[in-house]
VEXDREN-2710 file (C-alpha; in Angstrom, 1 decimal):
% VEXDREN-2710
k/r/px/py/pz
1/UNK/-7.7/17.1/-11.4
2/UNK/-9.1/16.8/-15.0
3/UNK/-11.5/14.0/-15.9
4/UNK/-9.0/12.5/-17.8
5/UNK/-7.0/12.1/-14.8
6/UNK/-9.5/11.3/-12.5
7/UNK/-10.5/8.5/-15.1
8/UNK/-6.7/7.3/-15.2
9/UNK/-6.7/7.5/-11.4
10/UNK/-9.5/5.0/-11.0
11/UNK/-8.0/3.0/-13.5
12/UNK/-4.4/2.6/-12.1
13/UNK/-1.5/4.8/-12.4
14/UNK/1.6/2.9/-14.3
15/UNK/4.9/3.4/-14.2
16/UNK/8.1/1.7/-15.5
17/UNK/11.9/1.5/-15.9
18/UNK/13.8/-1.2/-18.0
19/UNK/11.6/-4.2/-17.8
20/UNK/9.8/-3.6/-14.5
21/UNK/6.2/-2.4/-14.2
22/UNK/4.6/-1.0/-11.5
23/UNK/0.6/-0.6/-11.3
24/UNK/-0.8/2.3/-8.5
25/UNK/-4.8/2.6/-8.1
26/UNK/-5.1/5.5/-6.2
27/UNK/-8.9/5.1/-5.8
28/UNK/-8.0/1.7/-3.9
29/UNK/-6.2/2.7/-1.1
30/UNK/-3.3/4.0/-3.2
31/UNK/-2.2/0.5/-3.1
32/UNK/0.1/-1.0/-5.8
33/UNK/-1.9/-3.8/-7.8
34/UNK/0.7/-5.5/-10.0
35/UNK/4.7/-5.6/-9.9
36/UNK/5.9/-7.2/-12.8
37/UNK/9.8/-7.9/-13.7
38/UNK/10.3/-9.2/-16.8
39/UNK/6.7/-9.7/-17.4
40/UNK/6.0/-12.1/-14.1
41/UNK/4.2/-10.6/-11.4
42/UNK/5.5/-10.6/-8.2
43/UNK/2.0/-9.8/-6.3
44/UNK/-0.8/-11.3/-5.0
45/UNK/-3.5/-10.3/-7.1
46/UNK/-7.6/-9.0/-6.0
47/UNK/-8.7/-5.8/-4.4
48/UNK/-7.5/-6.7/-1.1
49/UNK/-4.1/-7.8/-2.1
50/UNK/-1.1/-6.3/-4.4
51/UNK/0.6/-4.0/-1.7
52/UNK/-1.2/-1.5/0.8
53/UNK/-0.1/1.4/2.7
54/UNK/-0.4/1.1/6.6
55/UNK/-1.2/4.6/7.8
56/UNK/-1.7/6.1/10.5
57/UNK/-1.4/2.6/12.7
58/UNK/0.0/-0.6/11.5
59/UNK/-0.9/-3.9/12.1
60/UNK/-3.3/-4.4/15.4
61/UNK/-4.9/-1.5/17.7
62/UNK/-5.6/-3.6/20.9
63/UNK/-9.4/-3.5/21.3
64/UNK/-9.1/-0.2/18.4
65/UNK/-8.5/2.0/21.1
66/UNK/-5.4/4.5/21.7
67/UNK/-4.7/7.3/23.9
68/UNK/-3.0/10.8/23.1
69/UNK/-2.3/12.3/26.5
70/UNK/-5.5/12.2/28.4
71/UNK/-8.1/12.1/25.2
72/UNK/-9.0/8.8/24.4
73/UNK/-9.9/7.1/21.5
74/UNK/-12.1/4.3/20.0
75/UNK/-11.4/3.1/16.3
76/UNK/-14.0/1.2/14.2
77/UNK/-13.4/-3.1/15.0
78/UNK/-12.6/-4.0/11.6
79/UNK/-10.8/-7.0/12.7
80/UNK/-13.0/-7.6/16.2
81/UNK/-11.7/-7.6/18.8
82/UNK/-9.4/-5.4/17.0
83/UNK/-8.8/-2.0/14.9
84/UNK/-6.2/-3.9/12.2
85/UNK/-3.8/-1.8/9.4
86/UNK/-5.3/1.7/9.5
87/UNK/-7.4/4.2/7.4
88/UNK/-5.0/5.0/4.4
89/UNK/-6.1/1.3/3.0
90/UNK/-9.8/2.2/2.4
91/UNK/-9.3/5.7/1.4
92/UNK/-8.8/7.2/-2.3
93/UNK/-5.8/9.3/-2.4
94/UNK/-5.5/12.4/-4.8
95/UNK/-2.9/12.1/-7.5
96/UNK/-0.4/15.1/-7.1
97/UNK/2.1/13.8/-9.8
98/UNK/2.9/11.0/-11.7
99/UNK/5.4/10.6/-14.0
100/UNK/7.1/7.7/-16.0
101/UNK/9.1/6.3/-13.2
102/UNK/7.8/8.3/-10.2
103/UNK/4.3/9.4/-8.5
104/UNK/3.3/11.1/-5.6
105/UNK/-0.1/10.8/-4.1
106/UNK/-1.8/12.5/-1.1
107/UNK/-5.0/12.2/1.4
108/UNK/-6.3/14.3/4.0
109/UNK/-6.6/12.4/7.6
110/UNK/-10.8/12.2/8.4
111/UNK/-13.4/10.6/10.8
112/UNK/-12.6/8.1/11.6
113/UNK/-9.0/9.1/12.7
114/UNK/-9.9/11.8/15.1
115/UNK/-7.1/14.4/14.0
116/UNK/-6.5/16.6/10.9
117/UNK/-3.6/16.2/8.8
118/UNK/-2.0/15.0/5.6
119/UNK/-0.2/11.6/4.2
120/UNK/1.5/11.7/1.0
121/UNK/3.1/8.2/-0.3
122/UNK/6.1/8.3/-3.2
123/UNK/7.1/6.2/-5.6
124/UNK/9.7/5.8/-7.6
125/UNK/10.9/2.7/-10.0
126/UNK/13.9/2.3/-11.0
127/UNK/14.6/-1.5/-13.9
128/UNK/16.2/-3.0/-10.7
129/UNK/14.1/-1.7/-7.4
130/UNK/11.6/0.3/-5.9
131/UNK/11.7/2.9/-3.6
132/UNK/8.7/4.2/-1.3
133/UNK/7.8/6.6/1.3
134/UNK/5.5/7.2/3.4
135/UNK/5.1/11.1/5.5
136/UNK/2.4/12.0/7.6
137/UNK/2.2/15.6/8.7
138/UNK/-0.4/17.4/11.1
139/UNK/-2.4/20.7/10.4
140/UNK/-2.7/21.2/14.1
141/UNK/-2.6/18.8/17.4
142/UNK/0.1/16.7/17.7
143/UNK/-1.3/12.8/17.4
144/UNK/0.5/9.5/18.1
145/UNK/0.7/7.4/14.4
146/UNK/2.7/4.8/12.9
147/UNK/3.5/4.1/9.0
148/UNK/4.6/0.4/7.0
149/UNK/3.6/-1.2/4.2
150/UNK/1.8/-4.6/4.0
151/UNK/2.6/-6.9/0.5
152/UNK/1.6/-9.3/-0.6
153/UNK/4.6/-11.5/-2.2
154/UNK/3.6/-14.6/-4.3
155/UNK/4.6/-17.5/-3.0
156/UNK/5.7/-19.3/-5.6
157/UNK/6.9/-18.2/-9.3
158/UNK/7.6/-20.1/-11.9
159/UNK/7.3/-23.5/-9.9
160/UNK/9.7/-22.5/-6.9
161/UNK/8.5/-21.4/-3.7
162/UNK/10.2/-18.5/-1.9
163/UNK/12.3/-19.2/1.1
164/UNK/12.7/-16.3/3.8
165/UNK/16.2/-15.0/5.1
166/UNK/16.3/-12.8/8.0
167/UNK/18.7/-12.3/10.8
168/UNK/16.5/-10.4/13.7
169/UNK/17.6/-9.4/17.2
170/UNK/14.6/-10.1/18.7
171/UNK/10.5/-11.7/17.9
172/UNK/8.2/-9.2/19.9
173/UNK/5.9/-12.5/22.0
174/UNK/2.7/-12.8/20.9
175/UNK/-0.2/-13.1/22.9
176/UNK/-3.7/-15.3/22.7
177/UNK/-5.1/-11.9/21.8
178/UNK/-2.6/-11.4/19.0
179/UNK/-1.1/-8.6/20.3
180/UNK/2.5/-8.1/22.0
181/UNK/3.1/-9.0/25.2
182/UNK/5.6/-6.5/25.6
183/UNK/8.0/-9.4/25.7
184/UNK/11.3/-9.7/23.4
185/UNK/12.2/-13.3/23.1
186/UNK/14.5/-15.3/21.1
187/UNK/13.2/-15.7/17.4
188/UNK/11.3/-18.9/16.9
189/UNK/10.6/-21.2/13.7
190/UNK/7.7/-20.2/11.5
191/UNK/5.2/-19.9/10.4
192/UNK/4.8/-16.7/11.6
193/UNK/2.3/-13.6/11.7
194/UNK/4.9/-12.2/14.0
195/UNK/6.4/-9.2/14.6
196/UNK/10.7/-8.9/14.9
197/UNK/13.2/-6.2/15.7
198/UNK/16.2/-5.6/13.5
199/UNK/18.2/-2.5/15.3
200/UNK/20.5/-1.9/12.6
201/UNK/17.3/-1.7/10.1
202/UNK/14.7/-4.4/8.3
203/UNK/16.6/-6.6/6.3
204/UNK/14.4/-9.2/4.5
205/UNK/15.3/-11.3/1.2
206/UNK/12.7/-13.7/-0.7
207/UNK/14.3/-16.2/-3.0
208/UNK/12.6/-18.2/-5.5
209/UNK/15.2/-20.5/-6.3
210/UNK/16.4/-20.1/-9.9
211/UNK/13.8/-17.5/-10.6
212/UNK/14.5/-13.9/-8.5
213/UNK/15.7/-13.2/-5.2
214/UNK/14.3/-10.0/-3.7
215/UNK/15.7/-8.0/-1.0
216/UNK/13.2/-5.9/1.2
217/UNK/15.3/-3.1/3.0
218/UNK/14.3/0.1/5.8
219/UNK/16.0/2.2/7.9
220/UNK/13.2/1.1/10.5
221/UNK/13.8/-1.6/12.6
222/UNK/9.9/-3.8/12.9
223/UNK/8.8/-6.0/10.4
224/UNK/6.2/-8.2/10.5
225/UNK/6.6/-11.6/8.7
226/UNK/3.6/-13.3/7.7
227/UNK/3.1/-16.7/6.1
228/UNK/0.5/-18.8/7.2
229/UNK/-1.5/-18.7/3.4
230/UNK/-0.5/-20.5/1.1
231/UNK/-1.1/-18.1/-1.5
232/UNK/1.6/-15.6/-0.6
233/UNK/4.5/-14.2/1.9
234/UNK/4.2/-10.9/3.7
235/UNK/7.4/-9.0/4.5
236/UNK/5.7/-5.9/6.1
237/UNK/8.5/-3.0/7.2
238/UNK/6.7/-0.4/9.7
239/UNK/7.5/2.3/12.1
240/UNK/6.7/0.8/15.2
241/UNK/5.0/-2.6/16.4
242/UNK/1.6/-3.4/16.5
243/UNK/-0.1/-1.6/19.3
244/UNK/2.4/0.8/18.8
245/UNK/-0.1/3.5/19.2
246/UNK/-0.4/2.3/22.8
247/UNK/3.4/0.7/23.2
248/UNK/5.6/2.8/22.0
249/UNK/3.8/6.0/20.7
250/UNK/5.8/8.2/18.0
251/UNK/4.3/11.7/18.2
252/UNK/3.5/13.4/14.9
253/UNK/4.0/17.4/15.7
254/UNK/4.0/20.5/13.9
255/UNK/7.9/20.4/13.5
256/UNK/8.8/16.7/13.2
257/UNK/6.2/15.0/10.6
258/UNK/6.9/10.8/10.7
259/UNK/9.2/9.8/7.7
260/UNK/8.8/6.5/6.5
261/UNK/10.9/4.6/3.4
262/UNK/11.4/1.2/2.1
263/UNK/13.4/-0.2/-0.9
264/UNK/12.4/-3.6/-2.8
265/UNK/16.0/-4.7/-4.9
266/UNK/15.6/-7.8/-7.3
267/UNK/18.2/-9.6/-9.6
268/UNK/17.0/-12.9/-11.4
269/UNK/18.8/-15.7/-10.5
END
């Protein structure tokens, strides 16, 4: 990479298509820092906020340990008692192309994820939606690993606060320790920090009355909702639940990487 792109990496990647803006900082996780339609953002805003990549685990690691096989492992506590969202968040990814409406980025797996491989994230903007993916690839050992995405929606734009519609199957029970029971039981009222199942894929629409309605779509079937700030919604699409590492492993091999996608639609109301 040149200094001139390294320079535009740390500064933020920016894309666009009719009236929508998209904002990438690479250096920060490769998480998206603005979303704006029509010149209103749609993100939270800060360094810890926007939108962030979960990779390779999503959500909660039960004590931030995980098994593949008979090798066990112990991630850092970053969220004692627990190992929360993954390494891709605190990582700086390598910019392999960016164009005007699309980007790819990449980063090799490292300590403290105990196995070698790649994760690439896509993005592509179109005036009307965005479109991401996630793929994470090994050089070598299979390992167990998940993939999801974590935004941060404001709650409220131009005076209206969002209201959530979602139709799950099921709410994955959530335990004192904030993990899932293991347990599928009828969905309950929020607010949530809750995990659901939708079979037939995540289906998830924000609407700010008389502002935008925004429909967050995946071919997987978790989502985590999560409302309890005031500040902001979280609609968070990922390939398994949290613990998945431990409840329901997907294996990453040399011949089936993991695939993960998500598409944000909007229309203004």
């Amino acid at each position: 990479m040149s200094d001139s792109e390294e320079s535009n990496s740390e500064a933020g990647i920016r894309l666009t298509a009719g009236d929508a803006e998209l904002t990438i900082t690479p250096a920060n996780g490769c998480r998206i820092a603005g979303l704006r339609v029509g010149g209103t953002e749609l993100l939270r805003q800060g360094e810890r906020y926007g939108c962030f990549p979960m990779v390779p685990w999503c959500g909660r690691t039960g004590n931030g340990q995980f098994r593949n096989g008979a090798v066990s492992h112990q991630m850092p506590l970053n969220s004692p008692p627990h190992a929360i969202h993954g390494t891709g968040r605190d990582t700086a990814w390598h910019t392999v192309s960016a164009g005007d409406s699309t980007a790819t980025f990449s980063y090799e797996l490292t300590e403290p994820w105990p196995y070698s491989g790649l994760v690439t994230q896509t993005f592509e903007l179109t005036a009307d939606s965005l479109t991401l993916g996630l793929g994470v690839e090994t050089h070598e050992t299979s390992f167990p690993a998940q993939a999801g995405w974590h935004p941060w929606f404001l709650r409220n734009l131009g005076g209206s606060d969002a209201e959530i519609g979602f139709s799950p199957a099921w709410q994955e029970e959530r335990g004192g320790d904030h993990l899932p029971t293991g347990r599928r039981i009828e969905p309950l009222p929020g607010p949530w920090d809750d995990c659901f199942g939708m079979p037939d894929g995540v289906d998830v629409t924000l609407t700010w009355p008389e502002q935008l309605e925004l429909k967050v779509a995946s071919r997987a079937e978790w989502v985590v909702v999560y409302d309890e700030q005031a500040e902001a919604i979280c609609v968070e699409p990922q390939s398994g639940p949290p613990n998945g590492l431990n409840s329901a492993p997907r294996l990453v091999t040399p011949l089936e990487p993991l695939e993960m996608g998500t598409t944000w639609s909007w229309r203004r109301l």
